[in-house]
C-alpha positions in Angstrom: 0.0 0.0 0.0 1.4 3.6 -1.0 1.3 6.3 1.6 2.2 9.9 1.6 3.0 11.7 4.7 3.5 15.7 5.0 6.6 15.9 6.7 7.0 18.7 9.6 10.5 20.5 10.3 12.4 19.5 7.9 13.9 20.3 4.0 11.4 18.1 2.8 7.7 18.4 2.3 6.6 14.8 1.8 7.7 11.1 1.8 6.2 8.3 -0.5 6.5 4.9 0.4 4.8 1.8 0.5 5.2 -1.2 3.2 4.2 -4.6 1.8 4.0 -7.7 4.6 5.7 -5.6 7.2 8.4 -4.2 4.5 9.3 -0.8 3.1 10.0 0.1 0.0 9.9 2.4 -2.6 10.7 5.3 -0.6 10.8 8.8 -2.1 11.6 11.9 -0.3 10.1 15.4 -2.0 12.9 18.4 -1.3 15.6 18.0 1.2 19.1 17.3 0.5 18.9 15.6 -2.5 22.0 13.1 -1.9 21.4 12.4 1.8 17.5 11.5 1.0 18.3 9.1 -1.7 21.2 7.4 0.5 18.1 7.0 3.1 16.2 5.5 0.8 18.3 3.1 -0.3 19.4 2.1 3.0 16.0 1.0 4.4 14.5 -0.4 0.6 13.6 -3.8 1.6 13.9 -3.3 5.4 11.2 -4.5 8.1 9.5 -1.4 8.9 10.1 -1.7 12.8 13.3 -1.8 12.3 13.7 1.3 10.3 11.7 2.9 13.0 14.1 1.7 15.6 17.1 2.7 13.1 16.1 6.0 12.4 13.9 7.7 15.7 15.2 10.5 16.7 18.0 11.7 14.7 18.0 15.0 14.3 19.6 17.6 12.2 21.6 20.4 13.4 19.6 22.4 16.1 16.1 21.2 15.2 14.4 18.9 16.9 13.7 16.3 14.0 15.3 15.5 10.6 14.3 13.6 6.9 14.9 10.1 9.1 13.2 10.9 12.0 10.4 11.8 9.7 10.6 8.7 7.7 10.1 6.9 11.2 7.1 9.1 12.1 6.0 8.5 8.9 6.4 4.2 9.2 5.0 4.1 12.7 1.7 6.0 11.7 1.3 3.7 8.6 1.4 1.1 10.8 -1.1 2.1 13.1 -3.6 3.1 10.3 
């Protein structure tokens, strides 16, 4: 299943994904740092989405209080609960 998720202090507006029997794939970030969002993306394609939450929670960037991976996480655990 697809999902989009407005992302919320960060570069990026949006993430596309989709999590098939528990894995994600197919992920797209919209804006951010172009090189750093695609490395993300790469790195969790074909990952179990729990463990790309536990990965990826809480990282921030700079001084702010998220960052595109946090977000991806926030994004994965509310897919899951939907």
């Amino acid at each position: 299943m697809k999902h989009t998720y407005q992302t919320q202090g960060t570069c990026s507006q949006a993430i596309e994904f989709e999590i098939e029997d528990g894995i994600v794939r197919n992920v797209q970030f919209h804006g951010g740092c172009n090189g750093n969002t695609q490395g993300v993306a790469a790195l969790v394609e074909g990952m179990k989405a729990e463990d790309v939450i536990a990965k990826l929670e809480g990282i921030r960037c700079g001084f702010k209080a998220t960052s595109c991976p946090d977000q991806l996480a926030q994004a994965i655990r509310q897919a899951l609960q939907s």
